[in-house]
N, C-alpha and C positions, 0 to 999 in steps of 0.2 A: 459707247460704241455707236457714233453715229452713223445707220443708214442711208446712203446716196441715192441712191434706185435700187428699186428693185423688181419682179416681177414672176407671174408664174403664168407657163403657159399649161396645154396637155397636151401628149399624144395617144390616142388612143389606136392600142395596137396588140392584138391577140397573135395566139401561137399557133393560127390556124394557115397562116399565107397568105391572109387576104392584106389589102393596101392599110396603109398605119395614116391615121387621118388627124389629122394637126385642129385641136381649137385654140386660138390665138387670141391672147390678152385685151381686151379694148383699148385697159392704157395699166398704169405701174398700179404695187400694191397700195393704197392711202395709209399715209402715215398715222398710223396710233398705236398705241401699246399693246393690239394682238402681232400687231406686224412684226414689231420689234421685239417682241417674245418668240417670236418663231425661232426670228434668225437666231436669236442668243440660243435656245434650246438647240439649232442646229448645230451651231457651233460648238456645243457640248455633248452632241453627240459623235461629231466626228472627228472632235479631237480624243475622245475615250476610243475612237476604234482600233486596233491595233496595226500593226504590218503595213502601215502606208509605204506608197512610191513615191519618191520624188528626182524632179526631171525639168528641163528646159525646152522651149519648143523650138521644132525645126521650124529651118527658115522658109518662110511664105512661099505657097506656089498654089495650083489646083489641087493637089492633094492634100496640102494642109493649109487652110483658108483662115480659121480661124482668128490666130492674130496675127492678121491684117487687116480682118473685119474691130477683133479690139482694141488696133492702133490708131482706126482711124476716128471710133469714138471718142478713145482717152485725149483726141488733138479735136475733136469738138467740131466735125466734117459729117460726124454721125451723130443722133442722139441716140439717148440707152434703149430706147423700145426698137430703132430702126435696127439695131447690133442685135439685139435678141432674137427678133420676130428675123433677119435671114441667120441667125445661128440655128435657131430653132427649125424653122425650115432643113439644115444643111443633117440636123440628128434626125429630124425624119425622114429624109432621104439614105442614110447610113444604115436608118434601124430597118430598113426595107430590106436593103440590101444584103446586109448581114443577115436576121431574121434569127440574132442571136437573143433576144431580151423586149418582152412585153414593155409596152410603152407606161405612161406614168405622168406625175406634172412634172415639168423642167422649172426649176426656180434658178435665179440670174438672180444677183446682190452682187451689190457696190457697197460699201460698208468701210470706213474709216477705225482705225485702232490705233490710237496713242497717236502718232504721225505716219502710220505704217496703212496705204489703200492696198483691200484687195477686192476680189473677185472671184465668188463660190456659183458653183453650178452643181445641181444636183438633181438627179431623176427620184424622185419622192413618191413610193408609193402611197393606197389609203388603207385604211384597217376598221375594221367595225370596231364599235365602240356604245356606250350605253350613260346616259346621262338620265338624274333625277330633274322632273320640271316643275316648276310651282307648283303644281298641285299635286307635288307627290307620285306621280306617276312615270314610269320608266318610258323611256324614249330612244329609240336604236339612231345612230348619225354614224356616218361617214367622217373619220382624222387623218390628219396626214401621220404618216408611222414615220417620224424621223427617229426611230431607235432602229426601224432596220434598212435603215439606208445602203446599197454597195456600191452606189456609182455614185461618184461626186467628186470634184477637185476645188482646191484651193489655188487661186492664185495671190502672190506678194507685186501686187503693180509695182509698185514703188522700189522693191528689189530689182524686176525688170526694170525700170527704166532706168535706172540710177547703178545697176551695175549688171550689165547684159551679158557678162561672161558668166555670172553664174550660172553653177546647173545644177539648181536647188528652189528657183522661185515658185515651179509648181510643184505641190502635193497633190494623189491623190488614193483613194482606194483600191485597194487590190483584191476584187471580187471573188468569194469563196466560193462562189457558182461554176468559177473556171479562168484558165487565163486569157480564152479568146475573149470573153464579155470583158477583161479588163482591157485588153486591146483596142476593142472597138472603142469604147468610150475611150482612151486617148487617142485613139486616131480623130474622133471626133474634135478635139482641143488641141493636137498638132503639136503632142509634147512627148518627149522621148526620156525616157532613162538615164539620170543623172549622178545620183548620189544615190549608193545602196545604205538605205538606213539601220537596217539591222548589220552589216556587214562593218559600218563606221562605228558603231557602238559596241561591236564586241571588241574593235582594233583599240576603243577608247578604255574600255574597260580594263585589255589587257595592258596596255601604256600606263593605267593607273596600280593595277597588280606587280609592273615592273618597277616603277616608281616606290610604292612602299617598300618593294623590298629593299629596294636601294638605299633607301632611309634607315634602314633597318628601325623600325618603328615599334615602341612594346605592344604588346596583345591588346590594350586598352584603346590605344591612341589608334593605329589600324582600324581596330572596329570603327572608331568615330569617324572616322578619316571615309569608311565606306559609307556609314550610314550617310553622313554629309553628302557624299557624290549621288548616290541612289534619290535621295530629295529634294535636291538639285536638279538633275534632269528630269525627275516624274513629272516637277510643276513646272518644267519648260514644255513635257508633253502634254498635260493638260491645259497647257494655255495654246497649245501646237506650235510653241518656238523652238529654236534650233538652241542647241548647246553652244556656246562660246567659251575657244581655251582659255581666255584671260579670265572672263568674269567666273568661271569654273574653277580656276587658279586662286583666282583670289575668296572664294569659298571655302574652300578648301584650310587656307593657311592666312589667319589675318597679320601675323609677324612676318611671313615670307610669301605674300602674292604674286609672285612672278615664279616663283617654284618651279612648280608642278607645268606651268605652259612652256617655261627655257627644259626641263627636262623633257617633253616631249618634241621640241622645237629641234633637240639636238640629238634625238634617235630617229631612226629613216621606220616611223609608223605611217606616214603618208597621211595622215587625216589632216581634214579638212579646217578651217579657222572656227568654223564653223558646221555642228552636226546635227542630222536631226536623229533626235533620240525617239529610238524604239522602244517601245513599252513593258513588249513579250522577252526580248531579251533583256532587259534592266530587272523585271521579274527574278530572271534565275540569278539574278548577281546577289550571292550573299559569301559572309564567310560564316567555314566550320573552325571551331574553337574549344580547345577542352585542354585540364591543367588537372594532373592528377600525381604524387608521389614523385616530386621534382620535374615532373616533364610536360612541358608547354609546346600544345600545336596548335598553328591556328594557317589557314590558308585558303582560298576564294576557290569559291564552287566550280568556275571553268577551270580549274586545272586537275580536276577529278577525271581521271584516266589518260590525262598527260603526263603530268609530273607528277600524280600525288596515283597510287593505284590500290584501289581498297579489297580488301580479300574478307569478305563478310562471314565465312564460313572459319577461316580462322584466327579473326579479329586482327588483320593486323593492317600497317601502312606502309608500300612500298615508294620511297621518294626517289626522283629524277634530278637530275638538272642540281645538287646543292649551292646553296649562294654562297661565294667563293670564301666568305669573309667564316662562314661555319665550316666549309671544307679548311681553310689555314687553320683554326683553335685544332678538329679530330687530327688533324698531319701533327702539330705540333706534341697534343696530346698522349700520342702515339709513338712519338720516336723515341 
């Protein structure tokens, strides 16, 4: 994961109302292996974070500056400190304004993966911390806490420049402090609301629920069938890629890869070619399973008080919706 630039600024900025005071980097971080430990630790941190937004940015004006300031770096009119140092400036002018969120270092990286540039920004507070020093003796220092990061985005350059209708190339955090502090910081980066993550993944989830059934698939094969998908998008999440139907298709089924993507292709789910997978809900996606004196149930955890309703007090399951092919055997059964 080659490092481009990178750099960190600070602003130092309390919750008392007084002015948020900008100190500005001399020049980038020097390349050696804390540097590039950072970013990688960063990057492991905020792809474990959950609930992310992802979004596209509006188009260039005064109120949103930002990429127009990072297009005219990426065409080489600006260099990477010139882009930062008035970015940075533009968040402490914002955090004045607002006087939503104590200030912090701003880190800026340009970072290369696989053939894929982006661009992460992120307000990074410090946190005590305690190190042993040669002689044995305890020593209190100042870290950067990138475990508790809330404000930070991802950008996919290369996604923008190469396919500008998307409206997925930014990620970013969605602050548990509130939704105005996640506000601010995208107004800060001039990107809007694109693709609901959690909302694509349960639509995914359910396309695959309707798909097995379809197959009518044994207890065995089902489970596999979930476990597969479930491992599948976790390591897309922890690497922070999006899910893709083919390559998810062809996972899935190595005798029929085109499967499962032409069975979603040809029901009106609306999901995208590409998703990005939520964590928290991937989490509750499992199935319940149990086979007892001839009788086999087995059926995925969202349809627990839709189609499937459990009455715990006196043990029993009431089904909705049966799949037409077991409704034909009880009609036939029956006449």
């Amino acid at each position: 994961m080659p490092v481009l630039h990178s750099v960190i600024h600070k602003i130092d900025k309390k919750p008392d109302g007084n002015p948020a005071i900008l100190h500005r980097s001399a020049g980038e971080l020097v390349e050696n292996q804390v540097r590039d430990e950072l970013i990688s630790q960063f990057n492991e941190s905020y792809n474990a974070k959950p609930g992310k937004g992802w979004g596209f940015f509006h188009a260039e004006s005064g109120a949103h500056p930002f990429s127009g300031w990072l297009s005219n770096y990426l065409a080489g009119t600006e260099d990477f400190m010139e882009f930062s140092n008035i970015a940075v400036e533009h968040l402490q002018k914002l955090m004045e304004e607002s006087n939503l969120t104590v200030g912090g270092n701003v880190l800026f990286c340009h970072y290369r993966q696989g053939m894929t540039d982006y661009l992460i920004i992120a307000l990074v507070q410090e946190a005590e911390a305690v190190v042993m020093t040669d002689g044995l003796t305890l020593q209190p220092i100042r870290r950067l806490d990138l475990d508790s990061i809330f404000l930070a985005a991802r950008i996919n350059l290369s996604e923008w420049k190469n396919n500008p209708a998307s409206k997925q190339y930014v990620s970013y955090l969605k602050a548990k402090k509130g939704r105005r502090v996640t506000e601010y910081f995208r107004d800060f980066i001039g990107v809007q609301e694109g693709i609901d993550g959690p909302g694509e993944t349960r639509t995914l989830l359910k396309a695959f629920s309707d798909f097995v059934e379809s197959e009518d698939l044994g207890e065995e094969s089902a489970r596999e069938k979930t476990d597969t998908l479930v491992s599948y998008a976790m390591s897309k999440a922890k690497l922070g890629e999006p899910i893709t139907l083919d390559e998810l298709s062809e996972v899935l089924d190595d005798d029929q890869p085109k499967a499962f993507a032409e069975f979603v292709l040809g029901k009106d789910y609306g999901l995208s070619a590409s998703i990005p997978p939520d964590k928290k809900t991937l989490n509750k996606f499992r199935r319940f399973t149990g086979r007892a004196d001839g009788l086999s149930i087995s059926f995925d955890q969202h349809l627990l008080g839709s189609k499937v309703e459990f009455d715990e007090a006196g043990g029993t399951l009431t089904l909705r919706k049966l799949p037409t092919q077991l409704t034909d055997q009880l009609k036939r059964a029956s006449a």
